[in-house]
N, C-alpha and C positions, 0 to 999 in steps of 0.2 A: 504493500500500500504506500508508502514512503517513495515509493518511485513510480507512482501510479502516474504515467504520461500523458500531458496534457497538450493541443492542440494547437497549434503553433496563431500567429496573428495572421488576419486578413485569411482566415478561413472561407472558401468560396460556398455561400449559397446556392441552395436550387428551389429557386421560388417560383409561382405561379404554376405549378403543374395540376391544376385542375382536369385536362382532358388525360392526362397519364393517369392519375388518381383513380378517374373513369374507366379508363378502361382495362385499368389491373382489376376494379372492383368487378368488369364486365367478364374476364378469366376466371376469379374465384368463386364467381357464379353460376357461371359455366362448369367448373368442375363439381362447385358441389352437386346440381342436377344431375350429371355422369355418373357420380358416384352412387344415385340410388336408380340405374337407366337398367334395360336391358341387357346392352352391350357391354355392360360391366362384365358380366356371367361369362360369356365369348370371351369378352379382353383377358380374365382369370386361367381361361380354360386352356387360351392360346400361350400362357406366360411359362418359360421355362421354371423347374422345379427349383428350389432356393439351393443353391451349391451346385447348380450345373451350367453355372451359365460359362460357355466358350465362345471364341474370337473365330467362330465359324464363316462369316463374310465378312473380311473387314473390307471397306473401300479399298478402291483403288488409286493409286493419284493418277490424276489426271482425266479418268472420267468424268461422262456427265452422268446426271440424274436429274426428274422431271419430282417437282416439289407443289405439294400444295398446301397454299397460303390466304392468309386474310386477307381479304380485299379493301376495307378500308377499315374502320376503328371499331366498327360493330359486329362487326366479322361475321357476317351473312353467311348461310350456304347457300350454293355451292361456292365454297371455294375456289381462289384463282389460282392458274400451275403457272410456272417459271422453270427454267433449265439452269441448273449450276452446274462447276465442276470441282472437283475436290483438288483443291489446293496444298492443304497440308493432310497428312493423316499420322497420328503418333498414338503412343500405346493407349493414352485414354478418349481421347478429340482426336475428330474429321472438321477442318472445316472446308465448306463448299460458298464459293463466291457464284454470286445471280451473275450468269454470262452478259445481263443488261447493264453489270453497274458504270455509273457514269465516269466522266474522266478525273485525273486527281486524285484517285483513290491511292489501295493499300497497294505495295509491291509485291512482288513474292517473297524477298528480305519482312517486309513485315508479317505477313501473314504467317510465316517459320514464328518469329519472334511471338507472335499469339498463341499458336500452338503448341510453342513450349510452355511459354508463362501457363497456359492450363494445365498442362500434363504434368506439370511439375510442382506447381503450388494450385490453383482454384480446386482442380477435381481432388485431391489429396485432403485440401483444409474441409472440403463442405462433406466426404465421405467418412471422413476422421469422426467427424463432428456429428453427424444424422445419419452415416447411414450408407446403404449400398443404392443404386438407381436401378429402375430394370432393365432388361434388355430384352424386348418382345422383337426386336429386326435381327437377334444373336449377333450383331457383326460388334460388338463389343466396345463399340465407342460412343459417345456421346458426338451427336453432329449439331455443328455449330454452323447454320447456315446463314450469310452475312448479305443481306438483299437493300436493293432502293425499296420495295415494297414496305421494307418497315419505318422508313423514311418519311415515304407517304401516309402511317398512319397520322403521324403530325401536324399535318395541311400546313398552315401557313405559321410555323411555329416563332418565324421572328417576329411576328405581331403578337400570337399569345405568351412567347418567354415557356412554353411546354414542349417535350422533347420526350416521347417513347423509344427509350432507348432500346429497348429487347425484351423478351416474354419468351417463358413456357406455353404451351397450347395443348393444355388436357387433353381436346381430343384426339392427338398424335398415339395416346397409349392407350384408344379404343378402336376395336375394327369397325368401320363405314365405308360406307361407297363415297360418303362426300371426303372424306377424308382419309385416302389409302395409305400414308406417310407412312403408318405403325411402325412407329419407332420413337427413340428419345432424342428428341430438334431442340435447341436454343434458337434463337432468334432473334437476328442485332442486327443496327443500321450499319451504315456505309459512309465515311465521307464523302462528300458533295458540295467543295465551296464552290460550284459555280452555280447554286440554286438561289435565286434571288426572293424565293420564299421561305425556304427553308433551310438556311445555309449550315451545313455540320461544318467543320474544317476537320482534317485528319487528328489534328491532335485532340481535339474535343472528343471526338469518334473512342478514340484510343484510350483517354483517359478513366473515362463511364465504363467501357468494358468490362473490367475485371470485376469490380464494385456489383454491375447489373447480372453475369451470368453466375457469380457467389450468391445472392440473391434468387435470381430465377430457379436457381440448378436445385436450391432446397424445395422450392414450391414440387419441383417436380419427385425428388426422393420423397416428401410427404408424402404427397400422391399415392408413388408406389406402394409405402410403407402401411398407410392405413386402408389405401383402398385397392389396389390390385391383390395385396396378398393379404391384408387381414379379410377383407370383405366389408368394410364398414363403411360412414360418408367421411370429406373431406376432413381434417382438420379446422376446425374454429377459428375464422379468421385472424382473431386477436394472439392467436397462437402460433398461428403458420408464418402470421409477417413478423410478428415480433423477434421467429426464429430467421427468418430470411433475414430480419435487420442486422438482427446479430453474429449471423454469416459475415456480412459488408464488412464489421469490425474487424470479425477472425482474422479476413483477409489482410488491415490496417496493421494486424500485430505480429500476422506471419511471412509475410512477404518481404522479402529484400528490400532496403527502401532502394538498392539503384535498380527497381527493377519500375518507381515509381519516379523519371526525372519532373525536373518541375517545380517539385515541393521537395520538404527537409524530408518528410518522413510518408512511405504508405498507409501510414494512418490517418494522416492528415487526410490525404486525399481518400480514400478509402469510408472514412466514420465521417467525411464530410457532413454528409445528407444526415445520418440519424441526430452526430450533437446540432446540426442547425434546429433540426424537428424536436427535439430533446427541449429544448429552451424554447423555440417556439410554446410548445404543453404547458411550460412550468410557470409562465406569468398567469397570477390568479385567476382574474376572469377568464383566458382561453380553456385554464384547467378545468374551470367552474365548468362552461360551456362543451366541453370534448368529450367524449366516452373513451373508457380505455375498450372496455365490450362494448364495440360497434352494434347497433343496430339489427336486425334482420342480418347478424352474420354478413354486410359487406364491407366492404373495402373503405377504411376511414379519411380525412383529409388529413395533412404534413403535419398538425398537433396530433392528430391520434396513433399516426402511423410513430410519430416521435414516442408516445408514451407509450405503445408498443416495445417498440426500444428499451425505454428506461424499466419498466416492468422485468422484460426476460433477463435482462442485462443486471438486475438486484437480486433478482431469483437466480443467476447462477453464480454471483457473491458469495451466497449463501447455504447453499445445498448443491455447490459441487465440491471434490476435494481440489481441484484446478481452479480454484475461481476467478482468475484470469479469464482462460480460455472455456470452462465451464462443461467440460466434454462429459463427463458422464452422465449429466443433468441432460444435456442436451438429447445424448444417444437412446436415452428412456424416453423422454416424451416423445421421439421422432420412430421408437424401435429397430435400433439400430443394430441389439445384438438377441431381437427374435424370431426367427426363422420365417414365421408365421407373419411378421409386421404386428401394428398395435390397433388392436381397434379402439379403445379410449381415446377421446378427444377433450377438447375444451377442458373444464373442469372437473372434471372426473378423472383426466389424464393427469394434469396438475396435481391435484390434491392426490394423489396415489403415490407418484412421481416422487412428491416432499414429504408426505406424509401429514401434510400440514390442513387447515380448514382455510377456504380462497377469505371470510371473513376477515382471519387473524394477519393471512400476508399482505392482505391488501390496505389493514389499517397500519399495519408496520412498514406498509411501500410509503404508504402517503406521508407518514412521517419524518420515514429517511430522505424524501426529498424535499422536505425544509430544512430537518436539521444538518443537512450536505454544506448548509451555510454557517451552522454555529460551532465558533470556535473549540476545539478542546471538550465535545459534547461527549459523554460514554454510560453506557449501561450496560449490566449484564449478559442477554442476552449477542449484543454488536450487533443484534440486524439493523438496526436504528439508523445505519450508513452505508456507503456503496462505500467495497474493497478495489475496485479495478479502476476507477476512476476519481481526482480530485474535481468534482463536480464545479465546488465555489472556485477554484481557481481556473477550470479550466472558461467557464461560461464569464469570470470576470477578465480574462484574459481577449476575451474572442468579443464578448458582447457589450463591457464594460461596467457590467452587475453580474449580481445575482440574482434570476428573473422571479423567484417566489417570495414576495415581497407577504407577509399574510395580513390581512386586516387585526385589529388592535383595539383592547380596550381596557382602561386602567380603572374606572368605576363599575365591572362585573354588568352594564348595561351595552346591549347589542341587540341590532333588528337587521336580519338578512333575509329578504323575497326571492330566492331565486329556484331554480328547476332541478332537480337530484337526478345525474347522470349517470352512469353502470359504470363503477371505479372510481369514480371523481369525486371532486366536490368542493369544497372549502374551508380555505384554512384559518384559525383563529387564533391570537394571542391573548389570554387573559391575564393580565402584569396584577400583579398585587405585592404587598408589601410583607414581610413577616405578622402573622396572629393574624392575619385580615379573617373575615366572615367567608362561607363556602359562597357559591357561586350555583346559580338552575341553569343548566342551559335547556330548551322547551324545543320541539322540533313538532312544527302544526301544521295547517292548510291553510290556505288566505282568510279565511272565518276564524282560523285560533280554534279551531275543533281536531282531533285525534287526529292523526293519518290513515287513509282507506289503507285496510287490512293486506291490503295487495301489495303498498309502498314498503320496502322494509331497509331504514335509513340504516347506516352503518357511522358509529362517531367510535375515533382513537383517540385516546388521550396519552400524553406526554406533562412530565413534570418537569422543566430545567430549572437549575439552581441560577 
């Protein structure tokens, strides 16, 4: 903890991604329907047996192959085909460039260079960490196919500032006629500065890479993990990205940094996005406002997807013996070392996982992330704080506070109207002096009448001296 590393200055935002938001939420939608479909049954039956999977067709370089892909952000069927060819292939990744891509792209020097960087840290850090992927195509790589198609799902992204870097596509690991890929596809843009709507430049392109397919590559071991071979639905949003987030980091903390130029360290660039989201969540009212449990199980906005983050990222502080990197916390909830995959999700999987009630962690989340800012704070227990990271310095470092400011009262009088969110909520300081009187706190309906029996608030208390 004493050398828990912190985020260097002028750490780069990724803001306004609304229609990316969208339409990761419109993927994890998508899979969870999959996941209770017909085709699942098929997709199971077609899946080699767990311990046999072989390197039976691996590409070839320099072949083509005829791909089908999302046509535009909504991803209609039928799906549109493209012809790639496989550029690199190495013991874990194929990747395959859309024979359309424009000019100014990658070389074949870079594309070697991508290929390695996977087979040698991405596929390694996200398998370590969650898990084995399947291989329903047996040819034993993960294909990384790199198209202008995914390009286009961001229409005119230099006016909105949103950029869909790359996605998994659930239905890749079900049999369809609209969709014959069967197999495990990542899927990533291309540079294109001569697109005056959409302009990537190469190093942009390159930089997001790693970060998005550490990311995507977990959604898809989930996938397998609970629903190809346990037989069960998706993963719980709030679970699945929290762990994708926390992938992004792995990456920041395993990677060579010359393997990251640019910046001092791959962390920086790497855990970019989650401490931006991170702090985004943590200023009061956004907290007040944000669900850490999204909604209808979808896909949250950059506060939620942040408190995502900070959530998995305290829980493997704390119930892993690594907590650092958090691997054996991680390998249970994702089923990493059961044959069978895991069919608990969400909360049942958690609460198994720790042994713990989601009530008790979730009041001792909320707490450790106020008291991440007071000095010299300790109890008992230590959950009370985050081991991996110096939160107050790194967010005063980068942002120039610390964003959980809590409201305040020295008289034991306080009146808060506001809406109770799944995980959230509002933080409160009551200051009193030595011998002072107790204190009520009253939790009512806008009439000051009970709470319907349905609401069931959750308040933590903390005592600092």
């Amino acid at each position: 903890p004493a050398a828990a590393p912190a985020a260097s200055r002028g750490m780069p935002p990724r803001t306004g991604l609304q229609p990316d938001t969208r339409f990761d939420a419109m993927l994890r939608a998508r899979g969870r329907a999959l996941s209770t479909s017909p085709a699942l049954l098929a997709a199971r039956a077609a899946a080699p047996a767990p311990g046999t999977i072989q390197r039976a067709t691996a590409p070839t370089l320099g072949s083509q192959r005829t791909f089908y892909i999302c046509g535009n952000a909504n991803c209609p069927l039928p799906l549109v085909t493209l012809t790639a060819t496989a550029k690199h292939v190495g013991p874990h990744s194929a990747i395959y460039l859309d024979d359309s891509v424009p000019s100014g792209g990658y070389t074949q020097a870079d594309l070697d260079s991508i290929g390695t960087l996977f087979d040698n840290y991405l596929y390694p850090i996200d398998t370590l960490s969650f898990g084995r992927e399947s291989d329903l195509d047996t040819n034993g790589v993960v294909i990384v196919l790199m198209s202008p198609r995914v390009n286009a799902l961001s229409g005119n992204c230099n006016t909105t500032n949103s950029v869909i870097l790359g996605y998994f596509f659930p239905d890749d690991l079900l049999p369809s006629v609209y969709d014959p890929n069967d197999g495990e596809i990542f899927y990533t843009l291309v540079p294109d500065p001569g697109n005056t709507h959409c302009t990537i430049s190469k190093s942009y392109a390159t930089a997001f890479l790693p970060s998005t397919f550490l990311h995507e590559f977990q959604h898809m071991i989930s996938f397998n993990r609970h629903v190809l071979l346990a037989g069960g639905t998706t993963e719980d949003n709030w679970l699945d990205e929290g762990l994708s987030r926390l992938a992004e980091e792995l990456g920041g903390r395993e990677i060579p940094d010359a393997e990251c130029p640019g910046v001092s360290s791959c962390l920086d660039r790497l855990a970019a996005g989650d401490v931006y989201n991170g702090e985004s969540y943590l200023h009061k009212d956004t907290l007040e406002a944000s669900f850490l449990f999204e909604p209808d199980n979808v896909d949250g906005d950059l506060a939620e997807n942040g408190a995502n983050w900070l959530w998995i990222r305290w829980l493997a502080d704390h119930f892993a013996v690594d907590t650092i990197l958090g691997r054996d916390l991680t390998r249970v909830l994702d089923g990493a070392d059961q044959p069978g995959g895991r069919s608990l999700v969400g909360q049942a999987n958690l609460e198994a996982a720790t042994g713990q009630s989601m009530p008790v962690l979730l009041g001792q989340w909320q707490l450790a992330n106020y008291l991440a800012s007071v000095p010299d704070f300790s109890e008992p227990t230590g959950r009370l704080r985050y081991k991996s990271w110096d939160l107050d310095g790194l967010f005063v470092d980068n942002f120039g506070a610390y964003p959980l400011q809590p409201d305040s009262t020295t008289t034991g009088s306080y009146l808060h109207t506001g809406v109770l969110r799944q995980g959230s909520g509002r933080h409160l300081r009551v200051i009193q002096p030595a011998s002072a009187t107790g204190v009520v706190l009253q939790v009512s309906d806008l009439n000051g009448d009970a709470l319907s029996a349905t609401v069931v608030p959750r308040i933590a208390v903390v005592r600092v001296r």
